[in-house]
VOLOSE-793723 format. One record per atom (N, C-alpha, C, O): residue in one letter; chain; atom name; x, y, z. Coordinates in Angstrom, 2 decimals, decimal comma. Layout:
BEGIN
[r A; A; CA; [X; Y; Z]]
...
***
This chain:
BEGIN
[r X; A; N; [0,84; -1,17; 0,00]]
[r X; A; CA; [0,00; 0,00; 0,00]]
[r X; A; C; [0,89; 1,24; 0,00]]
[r X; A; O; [2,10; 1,18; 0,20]]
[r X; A; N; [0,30; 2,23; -0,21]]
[r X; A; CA; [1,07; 3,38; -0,39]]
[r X; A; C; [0,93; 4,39; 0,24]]
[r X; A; O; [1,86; 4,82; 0,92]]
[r X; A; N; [-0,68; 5,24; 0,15]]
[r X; A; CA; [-1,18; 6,18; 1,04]]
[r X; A; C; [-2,33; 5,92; 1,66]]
[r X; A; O; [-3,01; 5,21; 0,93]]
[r X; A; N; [-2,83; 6,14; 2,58]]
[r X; A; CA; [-3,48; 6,26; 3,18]]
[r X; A; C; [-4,31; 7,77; 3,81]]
[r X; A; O; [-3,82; 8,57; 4,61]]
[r X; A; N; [-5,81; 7,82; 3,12]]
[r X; A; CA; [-6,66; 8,56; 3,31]]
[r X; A; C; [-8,05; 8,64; 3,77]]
[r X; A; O; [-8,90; 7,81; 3,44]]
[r X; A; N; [-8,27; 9,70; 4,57]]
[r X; A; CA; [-9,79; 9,53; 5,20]]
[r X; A; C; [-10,77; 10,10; 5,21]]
[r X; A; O; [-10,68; 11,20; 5,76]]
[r X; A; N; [-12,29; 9,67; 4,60]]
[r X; A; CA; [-13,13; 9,98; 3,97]]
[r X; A; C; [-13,97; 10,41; 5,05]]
[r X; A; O; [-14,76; 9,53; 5,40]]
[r X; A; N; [-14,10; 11,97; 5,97]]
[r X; A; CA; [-14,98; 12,25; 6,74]]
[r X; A; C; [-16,07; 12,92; 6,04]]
[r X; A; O; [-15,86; 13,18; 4,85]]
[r X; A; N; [-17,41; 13,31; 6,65]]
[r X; A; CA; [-18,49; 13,60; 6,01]]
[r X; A; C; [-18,82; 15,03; 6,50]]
[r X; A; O; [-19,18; 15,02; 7,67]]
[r X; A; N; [-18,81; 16,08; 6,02]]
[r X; A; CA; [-19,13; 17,34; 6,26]]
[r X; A; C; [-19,27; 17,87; 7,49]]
[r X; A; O; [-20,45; 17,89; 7,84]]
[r X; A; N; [-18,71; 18,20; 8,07]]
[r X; A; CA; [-19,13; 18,60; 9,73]]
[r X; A; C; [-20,70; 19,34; 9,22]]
[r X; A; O; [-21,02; 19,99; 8,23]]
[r X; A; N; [-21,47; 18,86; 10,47]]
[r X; A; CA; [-22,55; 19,64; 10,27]]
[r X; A; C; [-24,09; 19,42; 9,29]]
[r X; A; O; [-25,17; 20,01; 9,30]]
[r X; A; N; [-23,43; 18,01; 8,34]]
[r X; A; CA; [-23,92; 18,16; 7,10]]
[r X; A; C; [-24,85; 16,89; 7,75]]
[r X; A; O; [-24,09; 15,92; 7,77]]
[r X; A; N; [-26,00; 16,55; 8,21]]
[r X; A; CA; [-26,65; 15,23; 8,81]]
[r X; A; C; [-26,79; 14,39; 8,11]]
[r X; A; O; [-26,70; 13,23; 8,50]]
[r X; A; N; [-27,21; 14,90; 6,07]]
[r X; A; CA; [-27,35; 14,04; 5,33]]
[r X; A; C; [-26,00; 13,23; 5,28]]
[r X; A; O; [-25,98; 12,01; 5,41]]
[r X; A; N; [-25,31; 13,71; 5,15]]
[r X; A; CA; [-23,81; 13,07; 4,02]]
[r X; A; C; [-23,23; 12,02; 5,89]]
[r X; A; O; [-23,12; 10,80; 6,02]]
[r X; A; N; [-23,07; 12,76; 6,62]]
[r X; A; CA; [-22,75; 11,86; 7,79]]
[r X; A; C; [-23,64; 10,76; 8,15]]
[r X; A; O; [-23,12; 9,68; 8,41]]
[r X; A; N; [-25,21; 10,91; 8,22]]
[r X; A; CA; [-25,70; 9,67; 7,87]]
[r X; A; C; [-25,26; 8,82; 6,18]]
[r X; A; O; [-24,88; 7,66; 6,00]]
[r X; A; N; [-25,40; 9,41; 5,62]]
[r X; A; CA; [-24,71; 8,40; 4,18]]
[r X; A; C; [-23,47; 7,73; 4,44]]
[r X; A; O; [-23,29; 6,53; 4,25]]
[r X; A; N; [-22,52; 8,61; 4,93]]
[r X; A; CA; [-21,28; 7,89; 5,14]]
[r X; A; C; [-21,46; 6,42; 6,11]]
[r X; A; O; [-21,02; 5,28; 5,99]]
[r X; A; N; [-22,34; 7,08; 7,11]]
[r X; A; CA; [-21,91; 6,40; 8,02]]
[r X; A; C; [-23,02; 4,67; 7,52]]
[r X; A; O; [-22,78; 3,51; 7,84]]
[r X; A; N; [-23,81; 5,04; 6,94]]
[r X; A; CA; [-24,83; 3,88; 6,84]]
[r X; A; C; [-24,10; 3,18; 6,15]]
[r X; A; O; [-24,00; 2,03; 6,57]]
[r X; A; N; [-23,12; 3,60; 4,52]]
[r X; A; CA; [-22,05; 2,90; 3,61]]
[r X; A; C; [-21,43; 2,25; 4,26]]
[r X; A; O; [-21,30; 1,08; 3,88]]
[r X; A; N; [-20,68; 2,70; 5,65]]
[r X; A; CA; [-19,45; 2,11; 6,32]]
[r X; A; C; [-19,77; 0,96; 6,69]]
[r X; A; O; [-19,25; -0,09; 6,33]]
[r X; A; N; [-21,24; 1,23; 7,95]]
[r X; A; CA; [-21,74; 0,25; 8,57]]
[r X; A; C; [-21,83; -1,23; 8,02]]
[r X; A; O; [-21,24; -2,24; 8,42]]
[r X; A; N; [-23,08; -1,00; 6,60]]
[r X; A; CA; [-23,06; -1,68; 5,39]]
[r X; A; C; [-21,76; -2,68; 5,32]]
[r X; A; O; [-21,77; -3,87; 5,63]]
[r X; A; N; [-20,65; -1,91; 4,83]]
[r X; A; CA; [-19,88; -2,57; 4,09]]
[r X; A; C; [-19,17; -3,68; 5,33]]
[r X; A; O; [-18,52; -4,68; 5,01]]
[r X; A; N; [-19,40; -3,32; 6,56]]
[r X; A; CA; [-18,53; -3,91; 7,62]]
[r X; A; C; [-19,47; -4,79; 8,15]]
[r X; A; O; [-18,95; -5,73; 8,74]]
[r X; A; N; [-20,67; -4,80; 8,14]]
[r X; A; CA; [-21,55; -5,98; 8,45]]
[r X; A; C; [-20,98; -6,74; 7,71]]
[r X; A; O; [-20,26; -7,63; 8,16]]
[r X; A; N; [-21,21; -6,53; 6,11]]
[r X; A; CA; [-20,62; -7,70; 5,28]]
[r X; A; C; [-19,54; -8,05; 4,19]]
[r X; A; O; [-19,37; -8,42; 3,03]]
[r X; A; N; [-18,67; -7,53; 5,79]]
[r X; A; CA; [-16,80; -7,89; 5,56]]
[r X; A; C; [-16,54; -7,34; 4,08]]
[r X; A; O; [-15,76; -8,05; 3,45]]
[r X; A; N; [-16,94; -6,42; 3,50]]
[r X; A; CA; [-16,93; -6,11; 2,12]]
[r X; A; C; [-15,85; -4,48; 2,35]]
[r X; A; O; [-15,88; -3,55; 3,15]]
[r X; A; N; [-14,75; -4,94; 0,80]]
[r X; A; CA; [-14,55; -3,52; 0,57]]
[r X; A; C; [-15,05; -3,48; -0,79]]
[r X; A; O; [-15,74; -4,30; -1,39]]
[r X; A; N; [-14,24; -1,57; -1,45]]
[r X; A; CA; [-14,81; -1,34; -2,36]]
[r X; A; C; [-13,37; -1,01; -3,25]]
[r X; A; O; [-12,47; -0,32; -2,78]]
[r X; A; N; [-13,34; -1,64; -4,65]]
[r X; A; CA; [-12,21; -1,20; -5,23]]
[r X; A; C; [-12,35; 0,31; -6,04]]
[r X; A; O; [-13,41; 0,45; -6,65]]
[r X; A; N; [-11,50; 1,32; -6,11]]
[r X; A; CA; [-11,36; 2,38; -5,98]]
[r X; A; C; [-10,51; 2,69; -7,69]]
[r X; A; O; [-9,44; 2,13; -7,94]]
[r X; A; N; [-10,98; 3,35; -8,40]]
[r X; A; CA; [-10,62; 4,13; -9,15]]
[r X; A; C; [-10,26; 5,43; -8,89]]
[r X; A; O; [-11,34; 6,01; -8,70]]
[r X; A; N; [-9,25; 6,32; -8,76]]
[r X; A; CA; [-8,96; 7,58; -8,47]]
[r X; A; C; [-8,10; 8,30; -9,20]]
[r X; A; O; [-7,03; 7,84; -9,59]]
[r X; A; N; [-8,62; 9,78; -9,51]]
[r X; A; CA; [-7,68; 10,85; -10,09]]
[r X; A; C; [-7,95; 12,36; -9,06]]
[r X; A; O; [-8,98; 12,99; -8,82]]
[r X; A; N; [-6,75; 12,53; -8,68]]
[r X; A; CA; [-7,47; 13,21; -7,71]]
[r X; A; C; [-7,69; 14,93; -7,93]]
[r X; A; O; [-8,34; 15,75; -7,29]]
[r X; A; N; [-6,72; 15,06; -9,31]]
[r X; A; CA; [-7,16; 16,34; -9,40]]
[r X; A; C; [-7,56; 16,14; -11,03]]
[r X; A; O; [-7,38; 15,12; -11,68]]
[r X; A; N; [-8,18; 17,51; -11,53]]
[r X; A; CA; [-8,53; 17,67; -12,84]]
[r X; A; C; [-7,20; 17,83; -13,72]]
[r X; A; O; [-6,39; 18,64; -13,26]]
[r X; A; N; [-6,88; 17,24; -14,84]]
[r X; A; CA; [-6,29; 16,98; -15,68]]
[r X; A; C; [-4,79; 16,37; -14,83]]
[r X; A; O; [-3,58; 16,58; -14,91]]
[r X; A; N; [-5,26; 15,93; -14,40]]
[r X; A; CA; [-4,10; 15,45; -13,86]]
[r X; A; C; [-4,07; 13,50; -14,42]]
[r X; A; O; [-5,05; 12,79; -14,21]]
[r X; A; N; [-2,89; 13,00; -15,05]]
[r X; A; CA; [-2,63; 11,80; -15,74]]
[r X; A; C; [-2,61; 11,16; -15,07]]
[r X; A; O; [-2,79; 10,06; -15,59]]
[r X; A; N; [-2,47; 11,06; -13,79]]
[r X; A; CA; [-1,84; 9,78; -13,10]]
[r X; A; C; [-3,28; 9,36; -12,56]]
[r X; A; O; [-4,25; 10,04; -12,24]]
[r X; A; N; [-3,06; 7,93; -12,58]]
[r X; A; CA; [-4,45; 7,45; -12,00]]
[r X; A; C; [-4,69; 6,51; -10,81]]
[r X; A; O; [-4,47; 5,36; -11,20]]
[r X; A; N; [-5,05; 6,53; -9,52]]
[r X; A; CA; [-4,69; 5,74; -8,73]]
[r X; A; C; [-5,97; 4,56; -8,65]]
[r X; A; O; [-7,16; 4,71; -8,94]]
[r X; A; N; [-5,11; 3,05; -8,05]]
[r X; A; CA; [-5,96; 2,50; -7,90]]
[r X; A; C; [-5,82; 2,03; -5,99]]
[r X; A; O; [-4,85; 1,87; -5,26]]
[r X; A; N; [-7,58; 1,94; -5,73]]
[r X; A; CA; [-6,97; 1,97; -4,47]]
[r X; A; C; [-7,95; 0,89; -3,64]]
[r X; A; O; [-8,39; 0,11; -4,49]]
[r X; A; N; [-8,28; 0,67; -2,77]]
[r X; A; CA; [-9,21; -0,33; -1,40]]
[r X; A; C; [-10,17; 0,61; -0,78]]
[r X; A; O; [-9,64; 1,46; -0,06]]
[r X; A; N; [-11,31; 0,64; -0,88]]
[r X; A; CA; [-12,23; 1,44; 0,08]]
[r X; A; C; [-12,57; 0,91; 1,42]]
[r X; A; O; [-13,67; 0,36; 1,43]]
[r X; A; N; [-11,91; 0,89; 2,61]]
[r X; A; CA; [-12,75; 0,18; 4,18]]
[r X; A; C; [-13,39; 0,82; 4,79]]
[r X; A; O; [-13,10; 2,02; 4,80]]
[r X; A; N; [-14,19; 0,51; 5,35]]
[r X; A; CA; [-14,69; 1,10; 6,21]]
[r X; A; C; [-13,85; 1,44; 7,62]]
[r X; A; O; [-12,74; 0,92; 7,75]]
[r X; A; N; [-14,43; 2,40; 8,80]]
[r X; A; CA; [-13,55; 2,27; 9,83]]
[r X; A; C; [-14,98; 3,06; 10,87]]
[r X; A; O; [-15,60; 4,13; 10,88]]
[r X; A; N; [-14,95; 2,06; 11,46]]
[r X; A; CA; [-16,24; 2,02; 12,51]]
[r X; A; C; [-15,73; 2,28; 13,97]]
[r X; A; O; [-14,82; 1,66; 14,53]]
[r X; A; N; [-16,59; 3,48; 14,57]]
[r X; A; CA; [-16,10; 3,64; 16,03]]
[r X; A; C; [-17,17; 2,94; 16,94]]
[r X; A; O; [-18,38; 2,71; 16,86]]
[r X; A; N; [-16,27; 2,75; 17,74]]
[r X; A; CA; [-17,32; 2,30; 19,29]]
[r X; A; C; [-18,06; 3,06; 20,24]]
[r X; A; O; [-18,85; 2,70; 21,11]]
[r X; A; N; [-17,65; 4,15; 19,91]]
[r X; A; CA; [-18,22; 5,69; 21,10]]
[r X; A; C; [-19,63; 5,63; 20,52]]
[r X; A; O; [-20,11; 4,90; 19,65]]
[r X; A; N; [-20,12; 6,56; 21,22]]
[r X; A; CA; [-20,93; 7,04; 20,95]]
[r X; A; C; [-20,51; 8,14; 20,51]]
[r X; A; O; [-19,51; 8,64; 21,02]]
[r X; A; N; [-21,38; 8,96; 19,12]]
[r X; A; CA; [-21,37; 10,14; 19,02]]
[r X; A; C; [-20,29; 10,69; 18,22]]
[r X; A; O; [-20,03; 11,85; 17,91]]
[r X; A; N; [-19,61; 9,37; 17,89]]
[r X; A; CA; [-18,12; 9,59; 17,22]]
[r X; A; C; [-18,42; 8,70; 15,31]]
[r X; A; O; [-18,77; 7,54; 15,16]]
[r X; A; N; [-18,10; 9,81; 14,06]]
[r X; A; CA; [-18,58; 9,81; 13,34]]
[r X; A; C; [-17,94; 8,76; 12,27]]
[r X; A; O; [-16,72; 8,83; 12,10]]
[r X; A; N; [-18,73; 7,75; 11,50]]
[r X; A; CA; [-18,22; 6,41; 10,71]]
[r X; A; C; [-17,30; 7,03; 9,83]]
[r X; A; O; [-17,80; 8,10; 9,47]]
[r X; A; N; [-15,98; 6,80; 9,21]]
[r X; A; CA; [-15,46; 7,26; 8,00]]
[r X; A; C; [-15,02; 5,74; 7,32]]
[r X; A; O; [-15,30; 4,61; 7,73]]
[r X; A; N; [-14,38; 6,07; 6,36]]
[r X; A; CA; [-13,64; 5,68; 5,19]]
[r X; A; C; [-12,57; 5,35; 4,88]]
[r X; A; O; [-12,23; 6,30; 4,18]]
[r X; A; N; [-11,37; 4,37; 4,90]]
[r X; A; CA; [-10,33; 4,91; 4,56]]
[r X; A; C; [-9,90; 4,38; 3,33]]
[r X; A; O; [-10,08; 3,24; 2,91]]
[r X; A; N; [-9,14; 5,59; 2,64]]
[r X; A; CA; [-8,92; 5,03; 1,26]]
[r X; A; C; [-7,40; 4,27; 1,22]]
[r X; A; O; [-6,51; 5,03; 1,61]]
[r X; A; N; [-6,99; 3,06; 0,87]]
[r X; A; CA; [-5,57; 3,14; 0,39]]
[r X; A; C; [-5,13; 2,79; -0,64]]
[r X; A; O; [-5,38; 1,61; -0,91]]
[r X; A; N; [-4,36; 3,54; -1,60]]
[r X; A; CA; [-3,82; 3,23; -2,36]]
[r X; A; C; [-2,63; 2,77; -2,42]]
[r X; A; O; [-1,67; 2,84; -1,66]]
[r X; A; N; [-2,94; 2,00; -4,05]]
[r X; A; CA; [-1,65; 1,05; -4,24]]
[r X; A; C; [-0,60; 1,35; -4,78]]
[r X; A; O; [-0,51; 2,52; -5,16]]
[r X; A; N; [0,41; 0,56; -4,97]]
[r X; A; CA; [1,66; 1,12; -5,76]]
[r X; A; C; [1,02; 0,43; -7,04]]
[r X; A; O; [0,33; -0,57; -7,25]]
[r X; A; N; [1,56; 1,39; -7,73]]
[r X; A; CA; [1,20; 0,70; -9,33]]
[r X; A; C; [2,82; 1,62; -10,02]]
[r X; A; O; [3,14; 1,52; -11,20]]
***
């Protein structure tokens, strides 16, 4: 792996933090990731490929994210 990045959901934003967080949940009930196509800026050539996980907290009140990692290619 190469980098490692994390997909938080808008402070503030209820929709997108429930979305995130229901995706995460989702994907970690059923041990599932997501494979990742990425370019991260506009016109930019290089193209990453990467692992989508989830990353689930135990608190309460503490918000589901994402983490992306990409690969070496």
């Amino acid at each position: 792996m190469k980098d490692v990045f994390s997909f938080v959901p808008e402070p503030g934003n209820t929709k997108a933090v429930a979305a995130v967080s229901a995706l995460a949940r989702a994907m970690s009930e059923m041990n599932k990731v997501a494979i990742l196509r990425c370019v991260w800026r506009q016109g930019q050539g290089n193209v990453a490929l990467g692992v989508l996980t989830p990353n689930i907290s135990s608190a309460k009140n503490v918000v589901c994210t994402l983490f992306t990692h990409t690969l070496y290619l």
